[in-house]
N, C-alpha and C positions, 0 to 999 in steps of 0.2 A: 504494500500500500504506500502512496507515493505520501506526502507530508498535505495535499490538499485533499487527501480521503479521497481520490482515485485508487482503482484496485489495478493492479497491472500483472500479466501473466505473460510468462515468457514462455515456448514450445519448439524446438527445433524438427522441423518438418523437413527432412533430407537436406540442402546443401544447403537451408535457408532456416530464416530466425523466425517466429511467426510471433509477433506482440499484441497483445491485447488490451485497451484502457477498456472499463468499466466504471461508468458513474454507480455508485451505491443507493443515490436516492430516486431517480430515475429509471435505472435500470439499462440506461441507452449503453450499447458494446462496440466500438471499435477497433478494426484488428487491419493488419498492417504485416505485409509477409518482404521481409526485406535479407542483405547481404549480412551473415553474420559480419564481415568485418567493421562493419557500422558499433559506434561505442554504444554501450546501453545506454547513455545519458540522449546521445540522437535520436534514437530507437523510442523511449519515452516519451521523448518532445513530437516525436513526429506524429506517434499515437494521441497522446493530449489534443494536440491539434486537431486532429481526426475527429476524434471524440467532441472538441468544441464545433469545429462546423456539424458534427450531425446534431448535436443537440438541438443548435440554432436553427438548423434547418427544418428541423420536426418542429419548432417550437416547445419543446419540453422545459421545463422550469430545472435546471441544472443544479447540483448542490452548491449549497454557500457555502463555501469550504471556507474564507474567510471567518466566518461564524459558526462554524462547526456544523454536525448532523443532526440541526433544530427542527430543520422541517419537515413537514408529513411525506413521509413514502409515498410512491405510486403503488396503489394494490391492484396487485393483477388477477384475474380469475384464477378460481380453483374452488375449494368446497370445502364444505367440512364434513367429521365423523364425527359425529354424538353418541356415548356411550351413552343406554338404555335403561339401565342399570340403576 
């Protein structure tokens, strides 16, 4: 997790880097398949950036990473089980 509460996940997919930012409170995922010999500090920034234009572009309300993880999540479908009981 990068210091603004971006998740970042690294995966070498054959001769290549494959990076991924994720916003936490949105949900919105950016990924990015570049030359490993790229530094990780590149690799990050290029993903962030990724990740900021698709937010903007979706209009998703982006986390405030300045102010922490104050705001309400996006809830996405799914269901619940109730125990009976």
């Amino acid at each position: 997790m990068t210091k603004d509460g971006i998740i970042i996940e690294t995966i070498s997919v054959g001769k290549n880097v494959k990076m991924t930012a994720i916003d936490p409170i949105s949900g919105v995922e950016a990924s990015i398949v570049c030359d490993p010999k790229m530094s990780r500090t590149q690799l990050e920034n290029t993903a962030i950036k990724k990740l900021e234009y698709l937010i903007n572009k979706r209009g998703t309300q982006p986390v405030s990473h300045s102010s922490g993880l104050n705001e309400t999540p996006l809830i996405k479908k799914g269901f619940w089980i109730e125990d009976e009981s």
